[in-house]
C-alpha positions in Angstrom: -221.8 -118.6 -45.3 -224.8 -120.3 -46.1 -223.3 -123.6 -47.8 -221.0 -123.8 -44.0 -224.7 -123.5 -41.9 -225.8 -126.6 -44.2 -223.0 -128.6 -43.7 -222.5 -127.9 -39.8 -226.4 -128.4 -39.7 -225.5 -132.0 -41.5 -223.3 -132.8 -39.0 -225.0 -132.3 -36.1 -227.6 -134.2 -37.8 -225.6 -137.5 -38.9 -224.4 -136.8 -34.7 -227.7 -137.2 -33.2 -228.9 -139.6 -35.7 -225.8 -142.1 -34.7 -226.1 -141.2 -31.2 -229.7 -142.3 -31.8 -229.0 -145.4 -33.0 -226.0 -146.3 -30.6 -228.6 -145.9 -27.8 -230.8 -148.4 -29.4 -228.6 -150.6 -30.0 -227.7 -150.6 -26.4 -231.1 -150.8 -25.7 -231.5 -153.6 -28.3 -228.2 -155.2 -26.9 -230.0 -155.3 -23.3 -232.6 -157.0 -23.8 -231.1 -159.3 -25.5 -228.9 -160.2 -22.8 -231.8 -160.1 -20.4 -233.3 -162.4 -22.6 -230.6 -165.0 -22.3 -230.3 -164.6 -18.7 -234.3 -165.2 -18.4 -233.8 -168.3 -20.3 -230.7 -169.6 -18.8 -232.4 -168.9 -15.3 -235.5 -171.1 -16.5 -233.0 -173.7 -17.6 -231.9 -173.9 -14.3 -235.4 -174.0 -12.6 -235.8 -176.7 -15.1 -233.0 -179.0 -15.1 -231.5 -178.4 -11.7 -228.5 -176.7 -10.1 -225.6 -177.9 -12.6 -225.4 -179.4 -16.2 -223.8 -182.8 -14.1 -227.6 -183.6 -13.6 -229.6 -183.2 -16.6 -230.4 -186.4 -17.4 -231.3 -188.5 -20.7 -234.5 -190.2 -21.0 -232.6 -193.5 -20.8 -230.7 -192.5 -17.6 -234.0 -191.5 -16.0 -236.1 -194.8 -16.6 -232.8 -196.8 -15.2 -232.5 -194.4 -12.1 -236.1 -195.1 -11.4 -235.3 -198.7 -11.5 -232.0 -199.1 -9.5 -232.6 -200.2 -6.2 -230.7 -197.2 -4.3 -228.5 -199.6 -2.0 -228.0 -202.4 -3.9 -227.5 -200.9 -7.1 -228.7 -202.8 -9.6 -232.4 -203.2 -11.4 -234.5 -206.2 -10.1 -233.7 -209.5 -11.7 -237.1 -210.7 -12.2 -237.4 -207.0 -14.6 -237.1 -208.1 -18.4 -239.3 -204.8 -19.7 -236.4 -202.1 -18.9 -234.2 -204.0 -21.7 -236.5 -203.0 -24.5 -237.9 -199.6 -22.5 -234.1 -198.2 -22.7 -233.9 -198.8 -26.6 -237.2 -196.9 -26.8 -235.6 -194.1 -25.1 -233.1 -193.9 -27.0 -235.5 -193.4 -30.5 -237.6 -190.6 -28.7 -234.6 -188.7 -27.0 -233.0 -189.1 -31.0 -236.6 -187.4 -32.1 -236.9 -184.9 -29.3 -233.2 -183.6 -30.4 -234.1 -183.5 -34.2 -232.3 -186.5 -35.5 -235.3 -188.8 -36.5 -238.5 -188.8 -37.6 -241.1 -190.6 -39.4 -241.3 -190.9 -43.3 -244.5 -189.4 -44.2 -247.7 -190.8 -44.0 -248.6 -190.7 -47.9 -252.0 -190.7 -49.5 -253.1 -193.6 -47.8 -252.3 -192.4 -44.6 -250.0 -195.9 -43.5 -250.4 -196.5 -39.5 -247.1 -195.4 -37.3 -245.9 -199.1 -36.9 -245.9 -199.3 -40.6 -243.4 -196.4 -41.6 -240.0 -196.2 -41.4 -237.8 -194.1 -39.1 -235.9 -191.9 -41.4 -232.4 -190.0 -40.2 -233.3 -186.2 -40.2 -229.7 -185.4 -39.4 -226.6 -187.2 -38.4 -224.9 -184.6 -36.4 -223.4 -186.1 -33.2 -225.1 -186.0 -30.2 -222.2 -186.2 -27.6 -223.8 -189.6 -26.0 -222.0 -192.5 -27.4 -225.1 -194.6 -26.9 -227.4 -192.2 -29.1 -224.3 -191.9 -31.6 -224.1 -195.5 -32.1 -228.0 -195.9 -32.5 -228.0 -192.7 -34.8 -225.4 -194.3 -36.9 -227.2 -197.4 -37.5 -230.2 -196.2 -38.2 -228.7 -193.8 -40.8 -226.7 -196.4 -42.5 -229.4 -198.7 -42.8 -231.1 -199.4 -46.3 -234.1 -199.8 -46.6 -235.4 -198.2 -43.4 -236.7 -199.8 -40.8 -240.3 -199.5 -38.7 -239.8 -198.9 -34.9 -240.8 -201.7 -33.5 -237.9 -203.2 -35.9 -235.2 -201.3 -34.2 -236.6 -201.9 -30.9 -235.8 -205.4 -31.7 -232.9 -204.8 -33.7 -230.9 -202.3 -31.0 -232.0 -204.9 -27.9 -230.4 -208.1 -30.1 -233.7 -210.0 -30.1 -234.2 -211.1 -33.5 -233.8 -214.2 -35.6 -231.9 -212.9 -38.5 -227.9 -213.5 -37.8 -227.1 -211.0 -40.6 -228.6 -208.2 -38.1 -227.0 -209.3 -34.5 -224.6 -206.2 -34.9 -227.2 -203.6 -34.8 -227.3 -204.5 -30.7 -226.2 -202.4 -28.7 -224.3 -204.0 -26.0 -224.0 -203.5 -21.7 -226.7 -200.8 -22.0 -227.1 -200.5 -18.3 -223.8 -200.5 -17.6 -223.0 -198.1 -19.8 -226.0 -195.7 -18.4 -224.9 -196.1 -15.2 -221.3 -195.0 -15.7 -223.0 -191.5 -17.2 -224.4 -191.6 -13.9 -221.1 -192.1 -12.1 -219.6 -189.2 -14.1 -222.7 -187.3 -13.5 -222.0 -187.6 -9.8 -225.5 -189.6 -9.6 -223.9 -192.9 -8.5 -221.0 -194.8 -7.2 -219.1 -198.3 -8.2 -218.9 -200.9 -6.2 -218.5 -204.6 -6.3 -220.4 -207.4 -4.9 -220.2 -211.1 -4.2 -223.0 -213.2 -5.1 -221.9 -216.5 -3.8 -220.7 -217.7 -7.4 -219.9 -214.6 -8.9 -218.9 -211.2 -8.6 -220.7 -208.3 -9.6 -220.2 -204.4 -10.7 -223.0 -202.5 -8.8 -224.2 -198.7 -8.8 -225.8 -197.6 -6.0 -227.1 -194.2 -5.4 -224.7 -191.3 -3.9 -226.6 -188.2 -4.9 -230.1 -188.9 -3.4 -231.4 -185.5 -4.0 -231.2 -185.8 -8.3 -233.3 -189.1 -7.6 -235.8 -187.4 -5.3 -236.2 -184.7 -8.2 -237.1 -187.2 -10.2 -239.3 -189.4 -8.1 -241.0 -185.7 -7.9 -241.3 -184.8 -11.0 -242.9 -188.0 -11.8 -245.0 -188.0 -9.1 -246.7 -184.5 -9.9 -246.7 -184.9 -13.2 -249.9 -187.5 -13.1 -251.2 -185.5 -9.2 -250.6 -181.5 -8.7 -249.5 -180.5 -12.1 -251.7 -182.7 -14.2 -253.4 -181.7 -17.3 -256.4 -183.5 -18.9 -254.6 -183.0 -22.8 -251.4 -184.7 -23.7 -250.7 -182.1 -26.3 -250.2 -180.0 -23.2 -247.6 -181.9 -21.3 -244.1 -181.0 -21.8 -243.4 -184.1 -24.5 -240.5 -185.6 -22.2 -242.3 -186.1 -19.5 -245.1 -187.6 -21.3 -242.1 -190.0 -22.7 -241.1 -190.5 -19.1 -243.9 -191.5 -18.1 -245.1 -193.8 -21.0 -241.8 -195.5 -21.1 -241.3 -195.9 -17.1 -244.5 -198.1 -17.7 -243.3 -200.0 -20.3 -240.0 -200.8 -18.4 -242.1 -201.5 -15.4 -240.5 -199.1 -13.3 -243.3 -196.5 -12.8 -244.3 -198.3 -9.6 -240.8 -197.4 -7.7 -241.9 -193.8 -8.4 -245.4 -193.9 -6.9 -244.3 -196.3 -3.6 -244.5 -193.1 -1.8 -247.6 -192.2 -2.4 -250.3 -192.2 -0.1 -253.0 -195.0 -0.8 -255.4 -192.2 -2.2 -252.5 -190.7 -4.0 -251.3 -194.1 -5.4 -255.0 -194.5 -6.9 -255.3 -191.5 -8.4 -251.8 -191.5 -9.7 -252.5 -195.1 -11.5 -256.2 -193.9 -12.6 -254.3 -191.0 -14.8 -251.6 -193.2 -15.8 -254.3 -195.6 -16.8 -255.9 -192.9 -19.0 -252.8 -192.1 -20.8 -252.3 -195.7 -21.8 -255.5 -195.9 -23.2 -255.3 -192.5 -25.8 -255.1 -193.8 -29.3 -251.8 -192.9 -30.4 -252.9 -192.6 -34.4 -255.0 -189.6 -33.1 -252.8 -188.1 -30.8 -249.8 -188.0 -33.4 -252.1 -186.7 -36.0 -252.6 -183.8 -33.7 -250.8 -180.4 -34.4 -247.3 -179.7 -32.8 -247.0 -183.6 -31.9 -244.0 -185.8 -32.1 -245.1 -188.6 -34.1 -242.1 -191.1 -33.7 -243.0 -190.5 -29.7 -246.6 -192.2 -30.2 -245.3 -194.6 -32.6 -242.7 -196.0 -29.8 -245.7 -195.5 -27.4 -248.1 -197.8 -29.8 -245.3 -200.1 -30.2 -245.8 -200.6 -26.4 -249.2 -200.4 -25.7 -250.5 -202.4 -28.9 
């Protein structure tokens, strides 16, 4: 009698025990789905209302420099060449695929080390694949003002013409088409004939202009280490492609010189100390001190 109170005493233990642990598992369960939820709603605050319009780093700088109508970047503009290629090494950092070799005991400057591939997996943008690839297959590695050069064609060396990549602009834009960002026309120049983009979705490009424009006025923050890292690229590379101006037209006259004072102070950080600093991209201030030097 008293081995048959044990063992229905042991199963109503084992019971409430798993009934214990079902409810916390539940309860585990939960939260982790409210977790994802919390995160997938900030993703949306973030990015916008639909995955269409999360844009690269490259598609952002080119946005800002489209004229909306015309749809096509200034002529007289031979920065936003070089700017995209930069973009394209900080958006391959910023997803894990580069990064610098290390310093060493003699602590070498960013422009002197060499961009190393930290993994070749495929980024799903055939610009940032074809980049990725070269850089990987490339022995010995190059610094990144070299593949600035290298990826926009202007070097000397005829033996390294292939690393350009080709119609940059055009091929950005097209993302953009897909992305429902902008449309393609074509128009006559008198002697020629040419493939245009202007803008169909104004309200992605007002995002932007916004973003940019609080990033340096309401929301701005004295420490770099603070700002999200790609919109400090943003803005560091929309300068360099000189098309940070189109983004702060806008502005007020008062806003305008406040806006450029900030701007102005970010240009003038030392990169070697910033990149030294904890939780800091260091292939992002060595494409910024291959710009500002």
């Amino acid at each position: 009698m008293t081995s048959l109170t044990q063992r229905n005493s042991g199963l109503v233990q084992r019971r409430t025990e798993a009934s214990r642990n079902a409810a916390a598992d539940k309860e585990r369960g939960s939260g982790e789905d409210e977790y994802d939820s919390r995160r997938e709603e900030e993703e949306d605050d973030d990015k916008g209302d639909s995955k269409e319009t999360r844009l690269t780093l490259m598609e952002e700088v080119l946005l800002l420099g489209l004229k909306d109508r015309e749809g096509y970047t200034s002529f007289w503009n031979d920065c936003i060449s070089s700017g995209l290629r930069g973009c394209m090494l900080i958006e391959l950092a910023l997803r894990g695929r580069l990064q610098l070799e290390p310093c060493g005991m003699r602590r070498k400057s960013l422009l002197t080390r060499k961009v190393l591939c930290k993994s070749d997996a495929p980024t799903g943008d055939m610009l940032l694949d074809e980049a990725l690839k070269h850089i990987k297959e490339t022995q010995p590695p190059e610094t990144v003002q070299s593949w600035i050069e290298l990826l926009s064609g202007e070097t000397w060396n005829p033996l390294k013409l292939h690393y350009q990549l080709r119609n940059v602009r055009e091929r950005l834009a097209k993302n953009l088409v897909e992305k429902g960002v902008l449309t393609t026309e074509k128009q006559n120049f008198l002697l020629f004939d040419m493939t245009t983009h202007p803008l169909t979705n104004s309200t992605v490009k007002q995002r932007l202009v916004r973003k940019v424009q609080e990033a340096v006025l309401d929301k701005w923050v004295n420490e770099p280490q603070r700002m999200d890292k790609r919109l400090l690229a943003l803005l560091f590379l929309a300068h360099s492609s000189d098309v940070l101006e189109n983004a702060f037209a806008p502005l007020l006259d008062d806003q305008y010189d406040l806006a450029m004072k900030r701007v102005r102070l970010l240009l003038d950080l030392d990169a070697e100390v910033e990149a030294a600093k904890s939780g800091s991209n260091e292939l992002l201030w060595a494409v910024v001190a291959a710009f500002t030097k």
